[in-house]
C-alpha positions as CSV (number, residue, x, y, z in Angstrom):
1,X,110.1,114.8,91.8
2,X,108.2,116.1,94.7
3,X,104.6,115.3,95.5
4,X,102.3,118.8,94.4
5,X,100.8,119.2,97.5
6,X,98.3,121.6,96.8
7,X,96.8,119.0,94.3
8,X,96.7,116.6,96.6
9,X,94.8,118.4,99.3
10,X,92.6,119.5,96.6
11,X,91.8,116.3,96.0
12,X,91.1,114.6,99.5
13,X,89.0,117.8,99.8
14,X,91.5,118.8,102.8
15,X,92.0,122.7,104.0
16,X,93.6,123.7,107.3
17,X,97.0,125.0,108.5
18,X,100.0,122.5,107.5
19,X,101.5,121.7,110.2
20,X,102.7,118.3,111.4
21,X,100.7,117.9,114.4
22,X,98.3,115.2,115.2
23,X,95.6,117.1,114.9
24,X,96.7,117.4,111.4
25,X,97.5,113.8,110.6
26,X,94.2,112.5,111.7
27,X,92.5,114.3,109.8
28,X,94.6,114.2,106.6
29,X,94.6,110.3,107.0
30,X,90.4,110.7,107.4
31,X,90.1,112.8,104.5
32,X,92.2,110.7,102.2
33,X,90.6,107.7,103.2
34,X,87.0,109.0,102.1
35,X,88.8,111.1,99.0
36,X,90.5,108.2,97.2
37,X,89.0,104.6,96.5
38,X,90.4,101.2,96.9
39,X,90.9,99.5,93.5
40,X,92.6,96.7,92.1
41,X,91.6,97.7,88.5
42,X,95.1,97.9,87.0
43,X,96.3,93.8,88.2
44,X,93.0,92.4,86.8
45,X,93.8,94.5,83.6
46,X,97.1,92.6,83.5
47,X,99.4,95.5,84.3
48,X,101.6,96.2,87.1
49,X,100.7,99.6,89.0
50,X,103.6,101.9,88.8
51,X,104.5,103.2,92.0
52,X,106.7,106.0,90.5
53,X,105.3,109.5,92.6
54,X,104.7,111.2,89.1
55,X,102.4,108.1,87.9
56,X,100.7,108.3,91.2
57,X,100.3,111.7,90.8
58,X,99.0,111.3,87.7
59,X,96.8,108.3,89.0
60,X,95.2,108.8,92.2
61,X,95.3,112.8,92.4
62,X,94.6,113.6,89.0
63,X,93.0,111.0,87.8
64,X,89.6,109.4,88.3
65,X,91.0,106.4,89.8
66,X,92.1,104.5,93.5
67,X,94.6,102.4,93.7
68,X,95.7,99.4,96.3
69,X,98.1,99.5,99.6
70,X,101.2,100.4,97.6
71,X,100.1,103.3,96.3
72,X,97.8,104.9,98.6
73,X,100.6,104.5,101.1
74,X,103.4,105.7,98.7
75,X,101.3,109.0,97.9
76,X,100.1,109.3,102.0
77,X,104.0,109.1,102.7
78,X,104.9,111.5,100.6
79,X,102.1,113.7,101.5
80,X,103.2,113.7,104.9
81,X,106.4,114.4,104.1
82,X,105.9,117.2,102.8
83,X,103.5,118.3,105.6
84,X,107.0,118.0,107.5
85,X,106.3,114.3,109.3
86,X,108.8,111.7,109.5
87,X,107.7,108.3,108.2
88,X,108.7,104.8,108.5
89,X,107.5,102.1,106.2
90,X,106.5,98.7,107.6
91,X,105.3,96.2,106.0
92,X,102.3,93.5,107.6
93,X,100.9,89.8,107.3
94,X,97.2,90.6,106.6
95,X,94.9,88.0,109.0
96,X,91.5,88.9,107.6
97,X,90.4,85.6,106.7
98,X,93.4,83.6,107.5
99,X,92.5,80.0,109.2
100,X,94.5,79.4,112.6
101,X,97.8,78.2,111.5
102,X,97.8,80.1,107.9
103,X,101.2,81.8,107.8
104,X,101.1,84.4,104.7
105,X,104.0,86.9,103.4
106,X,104.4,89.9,104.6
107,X,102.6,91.6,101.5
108,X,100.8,94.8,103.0
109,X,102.2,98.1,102.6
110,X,101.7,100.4,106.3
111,X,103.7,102.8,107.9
112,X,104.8,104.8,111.3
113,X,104.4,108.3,111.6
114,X,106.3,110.6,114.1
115,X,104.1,113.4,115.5
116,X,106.8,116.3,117.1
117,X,105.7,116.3,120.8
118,X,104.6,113.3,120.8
119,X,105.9,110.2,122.6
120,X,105.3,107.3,120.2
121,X,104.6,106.9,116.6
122,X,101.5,106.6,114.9
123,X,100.5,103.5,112.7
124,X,98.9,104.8,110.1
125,X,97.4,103.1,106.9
126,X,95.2,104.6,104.6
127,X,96.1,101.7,101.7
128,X,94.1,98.5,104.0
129,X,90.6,97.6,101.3
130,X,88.7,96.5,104.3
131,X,85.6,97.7,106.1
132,X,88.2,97.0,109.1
133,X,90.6,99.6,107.6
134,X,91.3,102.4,109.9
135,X,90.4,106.1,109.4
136,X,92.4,107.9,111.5
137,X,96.3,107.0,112.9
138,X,96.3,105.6,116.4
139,X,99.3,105.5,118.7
140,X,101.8,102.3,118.4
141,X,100.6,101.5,122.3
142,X,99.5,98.0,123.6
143,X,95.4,97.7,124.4
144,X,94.4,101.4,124.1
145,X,91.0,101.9,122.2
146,X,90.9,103.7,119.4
147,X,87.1,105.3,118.3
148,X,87.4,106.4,115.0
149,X,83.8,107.0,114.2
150,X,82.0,105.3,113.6
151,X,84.7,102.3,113.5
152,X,86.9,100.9,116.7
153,X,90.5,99.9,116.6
154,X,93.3,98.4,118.9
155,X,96.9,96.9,118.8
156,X,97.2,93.9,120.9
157,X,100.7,92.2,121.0
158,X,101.1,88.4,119.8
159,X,103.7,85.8,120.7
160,X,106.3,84.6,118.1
161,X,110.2,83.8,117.8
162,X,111.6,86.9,116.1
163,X,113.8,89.2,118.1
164,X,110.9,92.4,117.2
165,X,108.0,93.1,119.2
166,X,104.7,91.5,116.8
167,X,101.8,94.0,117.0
168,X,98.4,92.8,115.4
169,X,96.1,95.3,114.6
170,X,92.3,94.1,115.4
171,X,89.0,96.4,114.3
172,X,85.7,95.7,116.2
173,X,83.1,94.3,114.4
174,X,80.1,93.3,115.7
175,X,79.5,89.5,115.5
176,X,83.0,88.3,115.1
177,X,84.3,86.0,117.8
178,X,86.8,87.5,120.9
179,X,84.2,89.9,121.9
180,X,83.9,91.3,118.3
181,X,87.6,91.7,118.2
182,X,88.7,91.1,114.2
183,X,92.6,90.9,113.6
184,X,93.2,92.6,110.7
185,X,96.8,92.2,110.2
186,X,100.1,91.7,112.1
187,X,103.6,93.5,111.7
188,X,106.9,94.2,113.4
189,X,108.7,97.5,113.3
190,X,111.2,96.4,110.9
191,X,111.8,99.2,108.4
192,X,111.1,98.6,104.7
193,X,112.2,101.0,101.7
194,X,111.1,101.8,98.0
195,X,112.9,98.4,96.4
196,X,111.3,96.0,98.3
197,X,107.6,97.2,98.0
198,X,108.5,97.0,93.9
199,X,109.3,93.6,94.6
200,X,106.3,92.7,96.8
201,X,104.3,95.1,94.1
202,X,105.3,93.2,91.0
203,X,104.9,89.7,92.7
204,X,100.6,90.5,94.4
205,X,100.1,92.3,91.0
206,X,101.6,89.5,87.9
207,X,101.3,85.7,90.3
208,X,98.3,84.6,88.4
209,X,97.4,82.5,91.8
210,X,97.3,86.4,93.3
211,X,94.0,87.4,94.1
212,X,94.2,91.0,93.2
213,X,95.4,89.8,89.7
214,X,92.2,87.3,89.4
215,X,89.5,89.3,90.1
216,X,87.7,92.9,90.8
217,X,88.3,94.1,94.4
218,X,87.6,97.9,94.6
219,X,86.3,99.5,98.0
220,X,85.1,102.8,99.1
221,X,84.0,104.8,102.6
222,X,81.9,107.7,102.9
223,X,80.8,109.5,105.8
224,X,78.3,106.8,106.8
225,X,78.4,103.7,104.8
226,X,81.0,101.6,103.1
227,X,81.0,100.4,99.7
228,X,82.3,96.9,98.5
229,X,82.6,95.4,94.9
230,X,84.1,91.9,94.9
231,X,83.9,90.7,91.2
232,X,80.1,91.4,90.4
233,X,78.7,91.6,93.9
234,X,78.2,94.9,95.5
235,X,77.5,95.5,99.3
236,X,76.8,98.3,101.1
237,X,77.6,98.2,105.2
238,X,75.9,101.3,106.9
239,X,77.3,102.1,110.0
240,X,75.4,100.6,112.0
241,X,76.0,96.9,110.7
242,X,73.1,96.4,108.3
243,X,74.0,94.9,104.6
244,X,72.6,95.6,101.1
245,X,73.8,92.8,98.6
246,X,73.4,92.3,95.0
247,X,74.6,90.9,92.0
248,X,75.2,93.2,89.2
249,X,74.3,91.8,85.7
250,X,77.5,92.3,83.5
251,X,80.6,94.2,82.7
252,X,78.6,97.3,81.6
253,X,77.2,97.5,84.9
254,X,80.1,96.8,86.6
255,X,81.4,99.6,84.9
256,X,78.4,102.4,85.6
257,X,78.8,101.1,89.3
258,X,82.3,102.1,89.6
259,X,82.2,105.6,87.8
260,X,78.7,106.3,89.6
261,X,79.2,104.9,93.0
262,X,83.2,104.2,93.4
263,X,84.0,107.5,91.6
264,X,86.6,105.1,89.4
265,X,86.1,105.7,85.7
266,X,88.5,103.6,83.3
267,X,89.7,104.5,80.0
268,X,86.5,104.8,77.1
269,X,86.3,101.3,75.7
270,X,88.0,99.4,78.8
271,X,86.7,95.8,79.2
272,X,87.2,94.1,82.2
273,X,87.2,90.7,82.5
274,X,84.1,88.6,82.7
């Protein structure tokens, strides 16, 4: 099956001439990212997400739900595809919250993007549930800035023993430490394909010691805030750094939050676990 791409536009709210230019694929990746939510509502419900192109069809385009890394990325790629890019799948160690000496699997789902004319790739990675996520592409090149407004983004390179250059990605958030330089994850070039992310999909999705399959983890950005639901506590980060936090009461609310705010509306009668 191929993607319907028409649908999928429709959906990300996207118009504009469909050609694979960069123009094009920064502001497809921008518009998906603020179409679709993050959500890890399917795990926590005890399934494994399909990652079938039909089911994610079905899912994230005509559906009223998100999905996690996976699928966003599986959709994006075929989306861009389609669009006439040529894609390479990586995989990435994610470092957000990872204490110094934490070595994790390679368990998030990103890719490289080849832009005619253009003389590198472009990471790009609209399936990261972070406010460090990016939303738009930037060029695989060491220590260039990237201002994707209102957020900042850079690849540094880090040492290590394997025979591939090891890019981390870092987003800049104000307060961290190194300047407000965050690493967000790290990844070599190493080409993945559909098999192993079913693996990798299967094993974050059913390990009950998982923490997409534990808990509530849904995120979403709009044009000038972003929205985060971890379990039963909501935040709102406007762009400009300032939090709202609070606690909402029980599953009911949970669910009104995520069909009002989130845009994610689950089947009529769908409890989700306290």
């Amino acid at each position: 099956m191929t993607l319907d791409l028409d649908a999928y536009l429709a959906r990300i709210g996207w118009t504009g001439e469909r050609r694979p230019t960069a123009e094009v694929l920064r502001s497809v990746h921008r518009a998906h990212l603020l179409g679709i939510p993050f959500e890890n509502l399917d795990p926590v419900l005890g399934r494994a997400p399909s990652l079938a192109l039909p089911d994610l069809e079905a899912k994230l385009v005509r559906g009223t739900r998100g999905g996690y890394c996976y699928e966003h990325n599986t959709l994006f790629a075929a989306a861009l595809t389609a669009l006439g890019f040529r894609v390479t799948l990586l995989t990435a160690r994610v470092l957000v919250g990872a204490q110094p000496g934490d070595v994790r699997p390679r368990t998030h789902m990103l890719m490289l993007t080849e832009v005619p004319g253009e003389p590198v790739p472009w990471v790009t990675d609209v399936g990261f549930g972070s406010i460090g996520s990016l939303l738009e592409p930037l060029p695989l090149v060491a220590d260039e800035e990237l201002h994707d407004a209102p957020r900042r983004h850079r690849l540094v390179h880090a040492p290590h023993d394997g025979p591939l250059e090891l890019w981390k990605l870092q987003a800049y958030l104000p307060g961290a430490a190194d300047d407000g330089w965050e690493d967000q994850y790290a990844f070599t070039v190493e080409p993945f394909q559909a098999p192993d992310y079913e693996v990798i999909n299967w094993h974050v999705a059913t390990n009950p010691r998982s923490p997409f399959s534990r808990g509530v983890y849904v995120q979403r950005t709009t044009g000038d805030a972003h929205l985060s639901l971890t379990g039963r506590h909501l935040t709102q980060t406007a762009a400009d750094g300032t939090r709202e936090e609070r606690e909402l009461a029980d599953g009911d609310e949970v669910l009104r939050v995520l069909a009002d705010d989130f845009g994610v509306r689950l089947p009529e009668g769908t409890r989700l676990p306290a």
